[in-house]
C-alpha positions in Angstrom: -9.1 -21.3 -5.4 -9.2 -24.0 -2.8 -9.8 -25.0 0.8 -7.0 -26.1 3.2 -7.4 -28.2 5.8 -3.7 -29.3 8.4 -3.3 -31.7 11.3 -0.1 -31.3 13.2 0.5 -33.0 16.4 0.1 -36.9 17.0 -4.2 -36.7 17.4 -5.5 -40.3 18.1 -7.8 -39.7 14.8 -6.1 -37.4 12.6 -6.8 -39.5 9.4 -10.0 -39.9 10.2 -10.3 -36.2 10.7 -8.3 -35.0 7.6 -10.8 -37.0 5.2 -13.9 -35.6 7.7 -12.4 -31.6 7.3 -11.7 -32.5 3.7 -15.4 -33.3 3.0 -16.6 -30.2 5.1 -14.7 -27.7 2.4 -15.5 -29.9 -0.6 -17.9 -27.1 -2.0 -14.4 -24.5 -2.0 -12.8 -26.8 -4.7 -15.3 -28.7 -6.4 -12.9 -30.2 -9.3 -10.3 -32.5 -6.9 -10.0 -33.6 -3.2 -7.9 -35.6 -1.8 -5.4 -36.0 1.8 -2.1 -37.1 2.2 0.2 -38.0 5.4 3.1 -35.8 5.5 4.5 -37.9 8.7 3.5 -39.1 11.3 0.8 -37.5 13.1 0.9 -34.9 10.2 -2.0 -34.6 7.5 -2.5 -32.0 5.0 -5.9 -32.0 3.1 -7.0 -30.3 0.2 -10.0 -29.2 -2.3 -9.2 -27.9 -5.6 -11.2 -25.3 -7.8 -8.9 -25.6 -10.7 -7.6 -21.8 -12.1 -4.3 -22.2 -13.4 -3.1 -25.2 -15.6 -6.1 -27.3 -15.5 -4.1 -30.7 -15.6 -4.6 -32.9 -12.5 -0.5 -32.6 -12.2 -1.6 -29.5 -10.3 -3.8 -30.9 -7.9 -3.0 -30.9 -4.5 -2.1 -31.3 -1.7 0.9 -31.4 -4.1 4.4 -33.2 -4.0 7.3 -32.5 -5.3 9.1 -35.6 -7.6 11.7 -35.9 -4.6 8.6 -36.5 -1.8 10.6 -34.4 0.7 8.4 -31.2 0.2 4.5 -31.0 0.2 2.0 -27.7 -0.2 -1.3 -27.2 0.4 -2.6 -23.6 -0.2 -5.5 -21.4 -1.0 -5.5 -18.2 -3.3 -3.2 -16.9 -6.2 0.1 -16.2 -6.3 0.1 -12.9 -8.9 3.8 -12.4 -9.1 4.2 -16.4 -9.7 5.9 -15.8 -13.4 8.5 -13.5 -12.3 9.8 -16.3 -9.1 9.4 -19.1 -11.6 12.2 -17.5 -13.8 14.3 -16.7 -10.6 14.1 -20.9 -9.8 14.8 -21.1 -13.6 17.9 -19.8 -13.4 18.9 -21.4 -10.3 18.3 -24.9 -12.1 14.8 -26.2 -11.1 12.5 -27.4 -13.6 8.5 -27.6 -14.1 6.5 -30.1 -15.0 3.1 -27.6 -14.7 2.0 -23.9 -15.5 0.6 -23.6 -12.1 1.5 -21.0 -9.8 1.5 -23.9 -7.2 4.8 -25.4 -8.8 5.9 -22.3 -8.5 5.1 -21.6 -4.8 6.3 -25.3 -3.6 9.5 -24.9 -4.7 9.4 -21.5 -4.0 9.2 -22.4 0.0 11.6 -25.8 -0.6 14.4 -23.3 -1.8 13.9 -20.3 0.6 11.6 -21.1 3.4 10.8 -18.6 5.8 13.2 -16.5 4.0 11.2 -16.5 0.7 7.9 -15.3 2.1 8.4 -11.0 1.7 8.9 -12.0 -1.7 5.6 -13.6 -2.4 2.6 -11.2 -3.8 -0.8 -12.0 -3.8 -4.0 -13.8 -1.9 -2.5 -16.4 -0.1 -3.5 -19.1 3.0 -0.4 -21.5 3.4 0.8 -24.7 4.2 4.4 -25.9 3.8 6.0 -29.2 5.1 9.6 -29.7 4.3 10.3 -33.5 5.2 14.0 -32.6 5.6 13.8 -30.0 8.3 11.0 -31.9 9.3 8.8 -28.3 9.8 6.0 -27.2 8.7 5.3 -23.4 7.6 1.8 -22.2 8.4 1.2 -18.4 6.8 -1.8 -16.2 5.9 -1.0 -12.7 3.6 -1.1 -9.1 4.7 -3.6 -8.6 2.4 -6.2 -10.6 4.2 -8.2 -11.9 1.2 -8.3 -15.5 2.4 -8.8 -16.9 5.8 -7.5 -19.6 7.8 -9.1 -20.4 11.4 -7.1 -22.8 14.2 -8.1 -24.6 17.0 -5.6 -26.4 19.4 -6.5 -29.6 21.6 -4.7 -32.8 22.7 -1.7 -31.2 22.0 -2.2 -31.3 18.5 -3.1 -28.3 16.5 -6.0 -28.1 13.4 -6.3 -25.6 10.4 -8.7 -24.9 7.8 -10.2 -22.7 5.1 -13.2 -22.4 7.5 -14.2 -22.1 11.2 -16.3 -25.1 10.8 -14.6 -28.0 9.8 -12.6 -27.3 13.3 -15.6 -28.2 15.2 -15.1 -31.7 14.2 -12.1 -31.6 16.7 -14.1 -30.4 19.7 -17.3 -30.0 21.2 -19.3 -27.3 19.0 -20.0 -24.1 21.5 -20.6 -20.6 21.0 -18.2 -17.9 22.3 -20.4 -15.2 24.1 -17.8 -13.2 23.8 -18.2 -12.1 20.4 -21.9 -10.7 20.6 -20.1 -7.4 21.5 -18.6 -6.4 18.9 -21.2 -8.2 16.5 -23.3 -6.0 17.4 -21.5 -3.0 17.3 -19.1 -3.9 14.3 -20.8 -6.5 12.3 -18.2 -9.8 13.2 -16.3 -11.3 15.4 -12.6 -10.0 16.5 -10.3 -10.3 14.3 -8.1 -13.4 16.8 -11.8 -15.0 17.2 -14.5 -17.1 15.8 -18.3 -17.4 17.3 -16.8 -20.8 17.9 -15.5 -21.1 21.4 -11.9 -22.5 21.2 -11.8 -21.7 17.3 -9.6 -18.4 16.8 -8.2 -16.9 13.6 -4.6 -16.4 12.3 -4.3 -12.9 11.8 -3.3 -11.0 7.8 0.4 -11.5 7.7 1.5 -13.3 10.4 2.9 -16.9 10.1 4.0 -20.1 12.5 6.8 -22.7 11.9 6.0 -26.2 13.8 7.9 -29.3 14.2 5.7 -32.6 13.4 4.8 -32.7 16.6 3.0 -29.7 17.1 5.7 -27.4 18.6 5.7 -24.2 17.7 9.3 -23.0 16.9 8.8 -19.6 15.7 5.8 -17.1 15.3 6.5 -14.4 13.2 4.4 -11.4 11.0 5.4 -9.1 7.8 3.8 -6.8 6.0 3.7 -5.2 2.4 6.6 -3.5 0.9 8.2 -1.0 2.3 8.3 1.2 -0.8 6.1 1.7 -3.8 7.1 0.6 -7.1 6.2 4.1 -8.0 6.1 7.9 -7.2 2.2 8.2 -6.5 0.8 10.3 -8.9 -2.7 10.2 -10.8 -1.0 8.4 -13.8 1.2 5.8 -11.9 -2.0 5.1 -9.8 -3.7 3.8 -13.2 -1.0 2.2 -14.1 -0.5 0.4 -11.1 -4.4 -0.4 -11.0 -4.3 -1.7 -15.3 -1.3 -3.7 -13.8 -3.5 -5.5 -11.3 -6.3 -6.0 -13.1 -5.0 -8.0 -15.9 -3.1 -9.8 -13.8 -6.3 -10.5 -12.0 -7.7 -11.5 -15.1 -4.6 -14.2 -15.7 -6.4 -17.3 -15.4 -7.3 -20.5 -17.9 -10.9 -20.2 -16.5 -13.9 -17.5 -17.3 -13.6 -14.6 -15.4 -16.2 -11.7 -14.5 -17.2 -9.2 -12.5 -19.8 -7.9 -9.9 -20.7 -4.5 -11.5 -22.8 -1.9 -9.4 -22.0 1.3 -11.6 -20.1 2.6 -9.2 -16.6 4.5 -9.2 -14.5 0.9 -8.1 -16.0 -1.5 -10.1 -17.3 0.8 -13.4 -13.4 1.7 -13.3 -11.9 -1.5 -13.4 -14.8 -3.0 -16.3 -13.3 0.3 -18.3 -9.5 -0.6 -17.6 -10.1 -4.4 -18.7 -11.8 -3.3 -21.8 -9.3 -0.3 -22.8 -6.7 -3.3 -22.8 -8.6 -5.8 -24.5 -11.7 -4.9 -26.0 -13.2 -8.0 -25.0 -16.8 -7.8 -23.6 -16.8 -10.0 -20.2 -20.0 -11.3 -18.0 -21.0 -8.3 -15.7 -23.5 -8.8 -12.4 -25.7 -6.0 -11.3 -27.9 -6.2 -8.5 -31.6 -4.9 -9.4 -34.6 -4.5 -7.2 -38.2 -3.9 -8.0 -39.5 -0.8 -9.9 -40.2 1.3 -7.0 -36.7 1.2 -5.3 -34.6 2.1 -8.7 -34.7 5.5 -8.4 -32.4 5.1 -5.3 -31.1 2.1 -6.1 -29.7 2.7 -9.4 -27.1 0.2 -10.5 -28.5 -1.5 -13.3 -29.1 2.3 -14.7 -25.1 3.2 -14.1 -24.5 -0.4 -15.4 -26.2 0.3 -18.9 -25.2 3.6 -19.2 -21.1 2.5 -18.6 -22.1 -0.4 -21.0 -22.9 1.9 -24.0 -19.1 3.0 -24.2 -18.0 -0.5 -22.6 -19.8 -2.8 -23.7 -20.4 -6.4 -21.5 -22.1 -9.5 -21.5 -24.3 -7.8 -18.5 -26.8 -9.8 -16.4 -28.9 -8.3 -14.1 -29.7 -10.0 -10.5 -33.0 -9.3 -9.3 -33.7 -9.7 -5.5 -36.8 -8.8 -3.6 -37.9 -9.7 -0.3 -39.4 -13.3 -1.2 -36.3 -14.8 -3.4 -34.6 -13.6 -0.4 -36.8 -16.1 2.1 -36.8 -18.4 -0.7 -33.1 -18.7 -0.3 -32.3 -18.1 3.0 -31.9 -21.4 4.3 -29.7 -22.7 1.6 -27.6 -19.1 2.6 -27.7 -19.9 6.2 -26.3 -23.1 5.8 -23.4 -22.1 3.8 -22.4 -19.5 6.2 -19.4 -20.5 7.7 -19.6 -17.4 10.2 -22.2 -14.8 10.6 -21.0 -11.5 9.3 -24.1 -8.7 9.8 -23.6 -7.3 6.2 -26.5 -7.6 4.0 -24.0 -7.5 0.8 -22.8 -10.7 1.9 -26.5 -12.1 0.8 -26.3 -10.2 -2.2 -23.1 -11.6 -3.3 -24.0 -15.2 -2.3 -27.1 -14.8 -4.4 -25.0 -13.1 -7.4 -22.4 -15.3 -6.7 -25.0 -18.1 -7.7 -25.8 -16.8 -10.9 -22.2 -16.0 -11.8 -21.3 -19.3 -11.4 -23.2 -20.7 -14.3 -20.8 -18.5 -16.4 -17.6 -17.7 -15.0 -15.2 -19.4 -11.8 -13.8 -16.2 -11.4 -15.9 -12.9 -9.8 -14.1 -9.6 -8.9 -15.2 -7.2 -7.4 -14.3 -3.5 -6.3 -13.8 -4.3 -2.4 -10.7 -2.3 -1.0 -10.7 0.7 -3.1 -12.8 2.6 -0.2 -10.2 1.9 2.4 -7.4 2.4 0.8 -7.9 5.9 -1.1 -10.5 7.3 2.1 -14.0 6.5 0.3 -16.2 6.3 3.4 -18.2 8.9 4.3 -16.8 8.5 7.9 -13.2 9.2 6.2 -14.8 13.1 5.4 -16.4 13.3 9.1 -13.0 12.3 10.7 -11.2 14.8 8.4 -13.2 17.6 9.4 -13.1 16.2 13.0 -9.2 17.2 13.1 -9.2 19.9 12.1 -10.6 21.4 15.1 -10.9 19.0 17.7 -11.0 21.1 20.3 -14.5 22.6 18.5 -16.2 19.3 18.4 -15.8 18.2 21.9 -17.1 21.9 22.8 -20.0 20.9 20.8 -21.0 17.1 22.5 -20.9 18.9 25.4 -23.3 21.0 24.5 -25.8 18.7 23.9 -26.3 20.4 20.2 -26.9 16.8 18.5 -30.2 16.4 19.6 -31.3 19.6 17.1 -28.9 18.5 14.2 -29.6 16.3 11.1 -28.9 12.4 11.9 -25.4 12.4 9.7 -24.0 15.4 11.8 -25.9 13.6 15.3 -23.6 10.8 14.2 -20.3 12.4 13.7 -21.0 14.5 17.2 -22.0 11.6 19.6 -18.8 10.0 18.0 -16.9 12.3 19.4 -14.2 10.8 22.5 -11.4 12.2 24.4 -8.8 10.9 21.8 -8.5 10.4 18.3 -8.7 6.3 18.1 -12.0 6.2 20.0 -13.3 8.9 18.6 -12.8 7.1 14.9 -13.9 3.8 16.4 -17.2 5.2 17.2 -17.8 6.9 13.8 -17.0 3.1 12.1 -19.7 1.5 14.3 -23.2 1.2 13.9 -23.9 2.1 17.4 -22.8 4.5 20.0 -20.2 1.7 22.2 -20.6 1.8 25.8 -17.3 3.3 27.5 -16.7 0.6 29.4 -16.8 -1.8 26.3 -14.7 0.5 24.2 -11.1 -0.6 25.5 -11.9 -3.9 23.5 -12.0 -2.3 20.1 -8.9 0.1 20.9 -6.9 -2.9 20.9 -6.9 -3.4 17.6 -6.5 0.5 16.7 -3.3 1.2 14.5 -0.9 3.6 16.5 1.4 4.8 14.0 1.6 8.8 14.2 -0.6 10.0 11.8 -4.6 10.0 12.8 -6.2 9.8 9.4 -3.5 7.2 8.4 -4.7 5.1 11.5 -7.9 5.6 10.6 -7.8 4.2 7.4 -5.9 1.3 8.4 -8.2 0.4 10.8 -10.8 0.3 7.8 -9.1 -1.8 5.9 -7.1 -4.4 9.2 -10.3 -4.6 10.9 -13.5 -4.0 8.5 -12.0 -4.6 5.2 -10.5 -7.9 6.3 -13.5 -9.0 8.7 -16.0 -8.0 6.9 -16.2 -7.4 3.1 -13.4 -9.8 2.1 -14.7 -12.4 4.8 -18.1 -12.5 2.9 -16.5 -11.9 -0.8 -14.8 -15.6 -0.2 -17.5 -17.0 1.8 -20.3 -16.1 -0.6 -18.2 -16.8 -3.8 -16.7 -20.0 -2.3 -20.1 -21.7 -1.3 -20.8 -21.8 -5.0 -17.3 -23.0 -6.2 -16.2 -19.5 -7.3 -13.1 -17.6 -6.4 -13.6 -14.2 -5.7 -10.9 -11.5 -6.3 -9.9 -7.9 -5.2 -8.0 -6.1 -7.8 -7.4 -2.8 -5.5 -5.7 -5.1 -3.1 -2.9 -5.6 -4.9 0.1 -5.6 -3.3 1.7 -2.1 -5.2 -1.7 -0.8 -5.1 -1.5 -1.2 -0.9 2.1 0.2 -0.6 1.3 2.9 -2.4 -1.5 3.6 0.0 0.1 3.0 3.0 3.2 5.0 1.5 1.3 8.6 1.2 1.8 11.2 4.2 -0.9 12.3 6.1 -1.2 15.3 4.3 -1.7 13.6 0.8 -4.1 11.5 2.3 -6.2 14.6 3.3 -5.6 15.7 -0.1 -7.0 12.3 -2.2 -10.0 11.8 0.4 -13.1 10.9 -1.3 -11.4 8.7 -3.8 -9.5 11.7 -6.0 -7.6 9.4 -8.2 -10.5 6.9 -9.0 -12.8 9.5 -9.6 -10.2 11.7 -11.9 -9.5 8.4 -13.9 -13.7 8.1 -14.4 -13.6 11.6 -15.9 -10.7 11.2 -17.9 -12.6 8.5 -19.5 -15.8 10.5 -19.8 -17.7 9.0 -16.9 -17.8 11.5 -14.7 -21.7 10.8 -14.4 -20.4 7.8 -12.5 -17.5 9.7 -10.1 -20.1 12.0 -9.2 -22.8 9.5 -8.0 -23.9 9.8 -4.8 -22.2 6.8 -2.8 -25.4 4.2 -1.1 -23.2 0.7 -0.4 -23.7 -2.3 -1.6 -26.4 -4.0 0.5 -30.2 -5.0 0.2 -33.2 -2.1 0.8 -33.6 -3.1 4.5 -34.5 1.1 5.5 -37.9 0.2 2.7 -38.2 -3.8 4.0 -38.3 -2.2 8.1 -41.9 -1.0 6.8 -43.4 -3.8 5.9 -45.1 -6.8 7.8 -44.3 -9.2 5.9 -40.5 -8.7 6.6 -41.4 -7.7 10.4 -43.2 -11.1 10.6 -40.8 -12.9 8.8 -37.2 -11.9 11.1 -39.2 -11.0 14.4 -40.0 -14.1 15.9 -36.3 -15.7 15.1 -34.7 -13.0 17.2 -36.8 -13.3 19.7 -36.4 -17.0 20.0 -32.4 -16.1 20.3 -32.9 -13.1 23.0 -34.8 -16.5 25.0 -32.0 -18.1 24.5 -28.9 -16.0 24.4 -30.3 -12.6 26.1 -28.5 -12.9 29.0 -25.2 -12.3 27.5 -25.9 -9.8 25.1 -24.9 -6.4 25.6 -27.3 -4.4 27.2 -28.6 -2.3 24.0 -28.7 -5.4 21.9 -30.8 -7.6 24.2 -33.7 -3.9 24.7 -33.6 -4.5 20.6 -33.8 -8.0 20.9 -36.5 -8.2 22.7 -38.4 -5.6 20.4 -37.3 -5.3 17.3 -40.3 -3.9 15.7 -39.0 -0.8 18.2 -36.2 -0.3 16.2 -35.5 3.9 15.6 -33.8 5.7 12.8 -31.0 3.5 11.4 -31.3 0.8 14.0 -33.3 -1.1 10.9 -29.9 -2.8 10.1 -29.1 -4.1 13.5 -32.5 -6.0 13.5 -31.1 -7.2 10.2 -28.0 -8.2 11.8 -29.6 -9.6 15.0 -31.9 -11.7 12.4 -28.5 -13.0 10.7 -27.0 -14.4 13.9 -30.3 -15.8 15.1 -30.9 -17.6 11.9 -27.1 -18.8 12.0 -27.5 -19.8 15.7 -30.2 -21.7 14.7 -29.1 -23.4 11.9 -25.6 -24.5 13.9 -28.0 -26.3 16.8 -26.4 -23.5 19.7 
């Protein structure tokens, strides 16, 4: 929906930099910009990609008629209607539609107070000129970032990591090749920018003006579903979410592979409306649709659904062809190669629609992975499998079950932490991604909440609003509701181990005769880097950028990603998508003069 950008702190050139950050995250609200001071030393900047109530009443960052409350925010507020009637009753009035109205005065009445009660995608900023505060929050759900950086005792936020490079000197932090290379991104507190960290999913600060922070606090979802959890309230909880998904004054559509997530929320939308919507499929050439099959789901979903469908064909040269105008919109490299493809469909899309939703959070949420299955099996009988490492017995299995066996550790987290990764992590290394492993009680629980704290948020959703966001679309999660996540993080262990594999999505497909779909064979979303590995021309074109960064940067690489570095044409079995990865951060280094 927008970008955010907050000064706090007395900085000798805070205007200066509130109009410099603005212009930096113009392309994340294309229809309004503007800054205001809030106080002295205090500037809240804003970009506006207009949603809800198109009027300019709603722009921001935006006042209220007394001038002793101002908010500047990025995402939706999904429960917006219900809060506006409680302020109606309390005797406030409206002079919008907006769900920003809504959430200013929201925060003027309540404050801190008001916060649990919010539901939706949220990145925050609230100054209330009578406390003389200023509330800084980001949701539980993750969906949209916020980044910080903190010098001359002042304190800077923004939509992106980049814009806060305008407030120091522009370095890389070394620290974060590790778990790029074995996890895809940064850590979730970090940046690649030295100095440049991230406020974490559901946690919050209140500041005076003058940068002090008074309180730092975090919250989660509810604690109770809204429902038993049963197949039927499941789908009603999902229908629920997706129209209000769908609840905007702007065109909406979605990215639709023909898989289970996103061929069952097309069917939900339609059931309720029987309004045909722009679709995006992702097609390659001829020779890779037999494996990559999505426009041939698509069509086949389409015949009982119909949609305003649009394929979006990649190959290896639109790819080059683009890449420097995708590299340059990166605001951090993420080693996912759906995070081209949704850049490139995001593109398309945004000649039709300002609205893209896609199925992200479905997989770690109901166990989708095929990691989720190995785990599962894994504790059963733990005791068996670390009998079997010790064996040696991988080295005569097929590569899935080499996988799941050299993942085995001594305990449960590590264990998981080495199936999620894309590469065996050195045990010395490993204490730095247990850090961030849940520790409730319940192992498969954990596991799937370290899919969706650490991967989900890090990853897919980090490239879902980078890649939608670079072409002045707001992307959208339906399965991340907020009832849709309590519900989830409500079931026992046991029922977990009972849904894995997606039950309830899956039974819903079949209920709605598409179990064609529900059976498919799960691939990911991502480009054909295994087929691209064999030829030259790809070779030629990622090799020499890698090795220009293992020149560079080699020396404090991990030890496995400098060997592949060096030689990436050397690359063995699935190793194909780290050079990916490795050509990613190179080309991003590159671009960002490190």
């Amino acid at each position: 929906m927008c970008g955010i950008n907050i000064i706090l702190g007395n900085h000798s050139k805070a205007e200066q930099l509130a109009e410099q950050m603005m212009r930096a995250t113009a392309h994340r609200g294309p229809d309004f910009s503007s800054y205001t001071k809030v106080s002295e030393g205090v500037y809240f900047a804003a970009n506006r990609l207009k949603i809800l109530d198109l009027t300019d009443a709603s722009n921001q960052p935006l006042w209220n008629k007394e001038k002793d409350a101002v908010l500047a925010w990025n995402g939706a507020l999904y429960n917006y209607q219900d809060l506006r009637n409680e302020l109606l009753d309390l005797g406030y009035h409206f002079q919008t539609n907006s769900d920003s109205e809504v959430l200013l005065y929201w925060l003027r009445h309540y404050g801190k107070k008001g916060i649990k009660q919010l539901k939706g995608m949220f990145s925050i900023a609230f100054a209330d000129l009578r406390e003389k505060n200023v509330l800084i929050l980001r949701d539980p759900s993750g969906e949209k970032p916020l980044y910080f950086s903190n010098s001359e005792k002042s304190w800077f936020f923004s939509s992106e990591a980049r814009p806060l490079t305008l407030c120091q000197s522009k370095k890389i932090d070394k620290r974060q090749f590790l778990p790029y290379f074995y996890q895809r991104h940064s850590f979730p507190d970090s940046s690649f920018y030295e100095g440049v960290g991230q406020v974490l999913a559901g946690t919050g600060f209140l500041f005076d003006f003058e940068g002090k922070i008074l309180d730092k606090f975090s919250w989660a979802h509810p604690k109770q579903p809204s429902l038993s959890p049963t197949q039927n309230s499941f789908e009603e909880l999902l229908k629920d979410a997706v129209l209000k998904n769908f609840h905007t004054e702007r065109r909406v559509g979605t990215i639709l592979s023909g898989g289970a997530d996103s061929s069952l929320i097309y069917a939900l939308w339609y059931e309720e409306t029987g309004e045909p919507i722009p679709t995006f499929t992702v097609t390659f050439d001829e020779k890779k649709k037999a494996k990559y099959a999505d426009p041939t789901f698509s069509k086949k979903l389409g015949r009982k659904y119909p949609s305003l469908g649009k394929e979006v064909f990649v190959d290896l040269e639109k790819t080059q062809k683009f890449w420097p105008d995708y590299i340059s919109s990166l605001d951090q490299p993420v080693a996912d190669s759906a995070s081209f493809l949704t850049w490139v469909t995001a593109k398309e899309a945004s000649n039709d629609v300002q609205v893209l939703l896609s199925g992200a959070g479905a997989d770690e949420l109901f166990g989708g992975y095929n990691r989720h299955r190995a785990y599962a099996h894994y504790l059963k009988n733990p005791v068996l499998w670390k009998f079997l490492k010790k064996t040696g017995i991988e080295i005569i299995l097929p590569s899935n079950l080499q996988k799941m066996v050299a993942s085995i550790e001594p305990n449960e987290a590590e264990t998981f932490i080495q199936m999620s990764a894309l590469q065996h992590i050195p045990t010395d290394s490993l204490p730095q991604f247990v850090h961030w492993y849940p520790r409730g009680s319940s192992p498969l629980k954990n596991a799937l909440e370290w899919d969706r704290s650490f991967y989900l948020i890090n990853d897919i959703l980090k490239i879902h609003d980078n890649a939608c966001m670079a072409h002045g679309v707001e992307g959208r999660a339906p399965y991340l509701d907020f009832e849709l996540i309590t519900m989830s993080q409500h079931l026992s262990e046991e029922q977990h181990h009972q849904l894995l594999g997606k039950v309830w999505i899956k039974e819903a497909l079949k209920k709605r005769g598409l179990g064609y779909i529900a059976k498919r064979k799960k691939l990911g979303f991502g480009l054909p880097l295994q087929e691209w590995s064999k030829e030259s021309a790809y070779l030629d074109w990622v090799t020499p950028t890698i090795q220009k960064m293992e020149a560079t940067w080699g020396d404090h690489f991990p030890e496995e990603m400098r060997t592949l570095a060096k030689k990436p044409n050397s690359a063995k079995g699935r190793q194909y998508l780290q050079v990916w990865n490795l050509f990613v951060l190179a080309s991003w280094i590159e671009q960002q003069s490190l």
